[in-house]
Each structure stands twice: as C-alpha cells, then as structure tokens.
N, C-alpha and C positions, 0 to 999 in steps of 0.2 A: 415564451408563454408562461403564465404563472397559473399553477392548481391551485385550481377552490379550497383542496383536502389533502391532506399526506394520511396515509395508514399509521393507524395508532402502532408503537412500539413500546410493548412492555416487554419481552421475552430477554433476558440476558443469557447470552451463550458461552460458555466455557470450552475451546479446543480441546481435546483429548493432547496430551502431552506427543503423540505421532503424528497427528498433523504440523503443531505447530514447528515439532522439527523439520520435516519435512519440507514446510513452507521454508523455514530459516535457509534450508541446505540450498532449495531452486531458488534463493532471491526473491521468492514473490513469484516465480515465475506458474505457480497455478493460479489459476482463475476461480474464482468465487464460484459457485453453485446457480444454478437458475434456478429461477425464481417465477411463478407461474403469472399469468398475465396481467393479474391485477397489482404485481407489485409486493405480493404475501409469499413468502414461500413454504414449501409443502408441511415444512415442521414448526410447527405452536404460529406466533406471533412474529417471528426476527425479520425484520426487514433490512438486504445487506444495501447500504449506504458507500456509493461511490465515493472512496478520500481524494483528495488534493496530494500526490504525493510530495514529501520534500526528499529530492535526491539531491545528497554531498557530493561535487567533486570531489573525484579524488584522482591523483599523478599515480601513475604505477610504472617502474623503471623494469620494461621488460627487455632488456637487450641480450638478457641470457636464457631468454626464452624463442623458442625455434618452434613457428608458425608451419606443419606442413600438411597439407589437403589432403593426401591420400596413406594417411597411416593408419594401421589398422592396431589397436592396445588390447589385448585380452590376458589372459591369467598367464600363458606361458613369456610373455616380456614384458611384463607390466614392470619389472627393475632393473630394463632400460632404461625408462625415463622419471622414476620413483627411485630416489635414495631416502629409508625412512633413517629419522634420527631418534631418538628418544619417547616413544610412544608409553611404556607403561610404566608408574608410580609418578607421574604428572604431579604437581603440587598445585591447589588450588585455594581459595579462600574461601569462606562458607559465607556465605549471605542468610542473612533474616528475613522475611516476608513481615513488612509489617499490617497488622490487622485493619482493615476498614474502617474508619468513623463514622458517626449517622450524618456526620455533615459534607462525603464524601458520598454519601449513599444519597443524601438529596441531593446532591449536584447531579449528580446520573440519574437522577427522576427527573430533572427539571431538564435538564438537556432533550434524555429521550422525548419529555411531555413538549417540549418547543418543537422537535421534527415531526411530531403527530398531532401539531396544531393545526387550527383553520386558517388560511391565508387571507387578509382582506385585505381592501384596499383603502390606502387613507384619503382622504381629499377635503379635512379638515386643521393641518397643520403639515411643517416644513418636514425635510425627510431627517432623520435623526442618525447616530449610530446603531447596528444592527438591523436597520431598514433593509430590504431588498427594492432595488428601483429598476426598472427598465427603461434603457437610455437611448439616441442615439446619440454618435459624436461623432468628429470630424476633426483631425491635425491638422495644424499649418506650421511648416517652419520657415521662417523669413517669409512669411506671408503666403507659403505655396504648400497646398496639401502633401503631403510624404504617403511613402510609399506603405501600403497597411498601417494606415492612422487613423482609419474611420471604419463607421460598421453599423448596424441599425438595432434596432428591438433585441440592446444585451442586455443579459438579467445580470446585475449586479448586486451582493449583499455590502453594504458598506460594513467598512472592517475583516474584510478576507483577504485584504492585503496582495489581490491579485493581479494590481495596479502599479504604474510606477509610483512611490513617495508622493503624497499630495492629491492625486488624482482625486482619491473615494473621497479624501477631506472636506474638498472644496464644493463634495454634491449637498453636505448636510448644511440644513439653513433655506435652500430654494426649495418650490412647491410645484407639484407638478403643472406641466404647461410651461414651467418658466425655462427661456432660451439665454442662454447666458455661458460667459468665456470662463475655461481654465485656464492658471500660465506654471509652466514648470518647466522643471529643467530635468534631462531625461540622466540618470546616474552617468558619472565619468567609463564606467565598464560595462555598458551595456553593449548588448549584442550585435547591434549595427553600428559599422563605429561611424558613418556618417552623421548620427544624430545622438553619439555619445558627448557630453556634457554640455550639449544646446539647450538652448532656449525654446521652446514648443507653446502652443497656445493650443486647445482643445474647443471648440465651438459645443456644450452640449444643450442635446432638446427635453428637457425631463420627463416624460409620457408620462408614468403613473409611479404611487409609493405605494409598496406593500409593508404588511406587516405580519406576524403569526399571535394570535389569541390564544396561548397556552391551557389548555383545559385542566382546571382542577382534578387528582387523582383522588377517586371513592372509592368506596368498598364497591359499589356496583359497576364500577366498571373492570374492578379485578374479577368480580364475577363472571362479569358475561366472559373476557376474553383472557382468561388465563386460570377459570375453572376452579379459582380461590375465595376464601371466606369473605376477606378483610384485606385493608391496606398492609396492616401492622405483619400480617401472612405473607406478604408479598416480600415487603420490607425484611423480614429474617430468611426468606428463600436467597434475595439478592445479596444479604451479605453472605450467607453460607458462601454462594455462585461466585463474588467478588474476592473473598476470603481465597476459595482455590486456586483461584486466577492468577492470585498475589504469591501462592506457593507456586504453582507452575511454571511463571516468570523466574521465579529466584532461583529453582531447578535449574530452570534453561541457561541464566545465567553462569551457574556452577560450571554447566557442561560447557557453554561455551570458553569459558576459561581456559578447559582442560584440551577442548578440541582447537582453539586458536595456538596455543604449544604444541601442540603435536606437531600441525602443517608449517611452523614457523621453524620447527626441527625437522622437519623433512627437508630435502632438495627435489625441486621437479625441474630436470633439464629439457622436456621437450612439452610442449602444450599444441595437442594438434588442433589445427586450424578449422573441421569440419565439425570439432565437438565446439569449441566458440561459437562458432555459426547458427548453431542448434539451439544453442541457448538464447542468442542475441532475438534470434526467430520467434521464438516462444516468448520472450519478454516485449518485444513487440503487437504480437495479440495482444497482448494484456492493457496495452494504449492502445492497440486500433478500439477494444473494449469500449476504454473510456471515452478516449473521442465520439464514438456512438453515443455516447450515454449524455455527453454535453452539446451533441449535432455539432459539432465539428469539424475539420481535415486532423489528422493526426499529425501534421504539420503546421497547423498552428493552435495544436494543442503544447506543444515542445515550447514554442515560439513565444505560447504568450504564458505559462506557468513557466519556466525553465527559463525562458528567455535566449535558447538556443536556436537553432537552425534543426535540421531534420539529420541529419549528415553530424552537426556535432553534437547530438544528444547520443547518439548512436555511440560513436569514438570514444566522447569524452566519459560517459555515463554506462552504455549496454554493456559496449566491451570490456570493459574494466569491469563488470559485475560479472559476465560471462567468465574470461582469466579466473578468476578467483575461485568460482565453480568449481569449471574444470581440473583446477588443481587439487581444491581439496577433495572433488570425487577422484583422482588419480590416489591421494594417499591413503581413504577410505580405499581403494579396492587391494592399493601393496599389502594394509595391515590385513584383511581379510582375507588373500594368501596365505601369508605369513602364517597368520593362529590359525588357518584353517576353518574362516568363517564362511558360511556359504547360506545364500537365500533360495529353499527349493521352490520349485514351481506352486507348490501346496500355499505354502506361507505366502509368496508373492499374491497369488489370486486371495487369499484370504485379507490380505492386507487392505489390494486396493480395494476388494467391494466394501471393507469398512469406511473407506477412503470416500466413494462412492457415495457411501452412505450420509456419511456427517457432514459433505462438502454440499450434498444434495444435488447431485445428477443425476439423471433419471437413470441410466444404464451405462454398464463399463466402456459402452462401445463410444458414450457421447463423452464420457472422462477422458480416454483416448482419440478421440477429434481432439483435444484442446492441451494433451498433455503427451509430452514424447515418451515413451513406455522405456527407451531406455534411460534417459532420465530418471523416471519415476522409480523402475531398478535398483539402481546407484543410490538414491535417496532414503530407500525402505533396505537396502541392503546398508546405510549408514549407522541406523537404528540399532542395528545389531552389532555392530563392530563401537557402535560411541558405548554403549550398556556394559562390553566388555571391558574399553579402557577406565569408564568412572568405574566400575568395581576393583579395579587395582589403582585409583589414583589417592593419593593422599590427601587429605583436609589438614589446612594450617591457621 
C-alpha cells in the first residue's frame, strides 16, 4: 500500500552524548521510542524512520571462550573470568570534527523535504530511478517456479539495492500494466546454494509507479511547525544541531579508541552462555520490530535484506554481536572493582528516566518491557568507569 502523505520532518535531533554511548555499548540493542499514532512523536516534529540495516559478517575465533548456563558473575569473582591488562594512560589519537557546509545542510533539507513529500502516482511516463513501484513477480528456474521466488503487491523503490544485481534495473523503462520477463543470474554466494550462480527469469506485472513531489521549504512553513521566523532561522538552528553532532561523533570516536584497547588488553576466559542469550533475545525484538513495521515474518526479513536463513542470521550475525557485549561488559565491571566504581541506586533511577525521556517512552515501566534492566545496568554503569579511563588516557 502506498500513502497519499508522509509527516513533514523538520526537527533534527542531537543524542545526548549517554545515549549514544549507551546505544554503542548494547549493539542497537534499545529500541527507538514510540511514537504516537499518527506517526509524530510526542516531542517537536522527529519522525523516527525505520533503517535498512547493513550488518558486516564477522568470524570470531572463540575456542577459548567457555559457554556455561548456569554461572552466576558478580563483584566477589568477577577475576575469575576477567584478567584486566592495561586499562589506564591508554594512548589515543585526537580527531577533528569537521564544521558543516550549507551544501551539506541542503542535502539534509532535501532528503528530509523528499520523506515529507506527497506521494503520487505516475501514469504518464516509464518508471525511472528512484521511483517506487508496486509489483508482482514470479521466478522460474529451468522453467519451473522456485521456492520463495514470487510474491504479490511489493513496494519497491528502485535503487535500494534490495534486489539481487539487475533486478531494480531492468523495472526502469516499462509503464505500468506492462507484463514483461527479467533474466538474471542469482550471485555465485548467495544463500541457497541450489540457485547460486543460475540463471532465473522473473515474470513481472507492473501495477503502478509512484513518485514523491518534494515541497518547497518557506518561511511559512518553519512557522507553523517549528515555531520559527524564517528559513535562514532554521537554517543556523541546523547547523548549530549538525555542528554538535559532528563534535559528539568525534568524541565518541576518541573514546572508542581508548575503550577498544582496553578490552583488547584484557583476557576474558569464560563468557557465560545465559548472558549471550539475553542479549541475542533483546536484539531480536528489535527485528521482530522491523519486520512489523515492513508486514513481514521476521524470517524473511533476514532472508531477503541479509540474504540468510533465520538460524544463520542468528549464529553468524546476533551471537558474534552478543560475545562481544558480554565481554566488554565483563571488563567494564573488573575495572569498576578495581577503582571502586560503583552505580547507586539514586543515579541508576536518575539516569534511566532521562533515558526515558529523550528516547520517548511513556513510562519506565514500558522502557523495561523492551529493555533488560540488567543490561541497561552494566551500560549506564560503563559511562562512569569509560569518564574515568579517558581522563587518565593520553592524546597523541
């Protein structure tokens, strides 16, 4: 189904420097804020836009890591399974944030101004690039349909690349109504290897072409919905907001620097199995999410972005992001021993209702439906222990 209208999006949002660590430390594993029913959420203008994620494989050689269900880590043996290595005058390199240009800042007006365009439908020319078309289609290989090779009323934008090679290519040029063959050949490593490096033929129906009619930005419309004079007002709020954004990242980068030596100089001999688990669960929601949000199965959400199976998105992708977690929340908690860092209950509860707040959940109780509290812990307890190592690490 294609909307008549998308909500205009003018608001740019800046994380507070604790979320976005935060976010950094769980993988992604929080969930975006709700957003009330019209698709606006409660604060100014931000309308949060579901991404396409791209997850990297990656190989992790863990044969010296010992999986075990029922262990229990807290402060008194936390250096059994934590040998820390070199944690404080860390050397790291300073990065520059560099400043915004206005031709960087209209890029991000024209973006925003294209997802709060009108949608129409064309039906006086072929479908182009960056068209969005609604198709069916239908595979054949060696003449006989394959297995999940067809599908009916998909919205497709051509150029998102969420096609094998060729596919989107070969829609631009036909008009809708037009019924007409793709031939491609599906990549040599694609994920079923029965129809890896075949030949396939696509039968598609072309229903309709859309398009979006980008609304010019005026002063009057900074007025009504962001309570500003002028464009040119808007225009210096954003780069101010862009500006910080660009130092925030370059921070982060610092830190992450100093925080990827740390855990590279630690040893973690044992990674228990139920703290993996906890994480893999919780990064999970996060695509059952999406899948919701594109009407999907979360199964062939994997399948057709990923081009995995459900089972190895899981292996090849959760668990390797979960390991990694858990590890470096094992060396955040030794060093927090160690100096005698500690998160009281006061600070905890202050944290997440800011948490709360800026992430826009209605109440702590609904943050915790979707976020494991001892996670969240470990994370807001990292905040205070990274603040400690970058003020003894050295800039080079």
């Amino acid at each position: 189904m294609v909307c008549s209208q998308k909500k205009l999006n003018l608001a740019y949002s800046v994380k507070p420097g604790l979320i976005s660590l935060v976010a950094l430390l769980l993988g992604g594993f929080l969930l975006v804020g709700c957003e009330s029913q019209d698709g606006v959420s409660d604060k100014g203008l931000h309308f949060e836009k579901i991404p396409i994620i791209n997850v990297v494989q990656e190989v992790v050689e863990d044969d010296n890591v010992q999986e075990i269900a029922d262990i229990v880590i807290d402060d008194t043996n936390i250096f059994e399974f934590v040998t820390l290595g070199q944690y404080l005058g860390i050397e790291y390199y300073f990065i520059t944030a560099t400043p915004v240009t206005e031709e960087q800042i209209d890029e991000w007006i024209f973006e925003n101004m294209s997802q709060s365009g009108v949608v129409v439908q064309i039906t006086d020319r072929a479908a182009e690039f960056g068209d969005t078309v609604i198709i069916d289609f239908e595979g054949f290989h060696n003449g006989v349909p394959f297995e999940r090779g067809s599908a009916e009323g998909v919205d497709l934008q051509i150029g998102s690349n969420l096609f094998i090679p060729g596919f989107e290519e070969q829609i631009i040029g036909h008009y809708t109504g037009d019924e007409f063959d793709i031939h491609l050949t599906f990549p040599d490593d694609y994920f079923e290897p029965s129809l890896a490096g075949e030949d396939v033929v696509f039968r598609i129906n072309l229903i309709s072409i859309n398009a979006q009619a980008v609304p010019e930005l005026t002063d009057e419309m900074v007025q009504e919905h962001l309570g500003m004079d002028s464009v040119e007002e808007y225009r210096f709020m954003l780069r101010e907001q862009m500006d910080a954004e660009r130092i925030s990242n370059a921070e982060n980068e610092m830190r992450n620097q100093v925080w990827g030596a740390i855990v590279n100089n630690a040893t973690v001999s044992t990674i228990p199995e139920s703290e993996v688990e906890l994480r893999i669960e919780r990064a999970l929601m996060r695509y059952y999410f999406y899948a919701m949000m594109y009407s999907i199965e979360i199964e062939e959400l994997f399948e057709l972005f990923f081009g995995m199976t459900y089972d190895e998105f899981v292996e090849n992708n959760l668990r390797i992001e979960a390991i990694n977690s858990v590890e470096s929340d094992l060396v955040v908690r030794a060093i927090a021993v160690q100096e005698g860092i500690s998160l009281s209950d006061e600070e905890f509860e202050e944290m997440v209702a800011q948490l709360v707040i800026d992430m826009n959940f209605e109440n702590v109780e609904q943050f915790f439906e979707i976020n494991s509290e001892h996670v969240v812990r470990i994370s807001l307890l990292f905040e205070k222990v990274l603040e400690f190592v970058m003020e003894r690490a050295v800039q080079i």
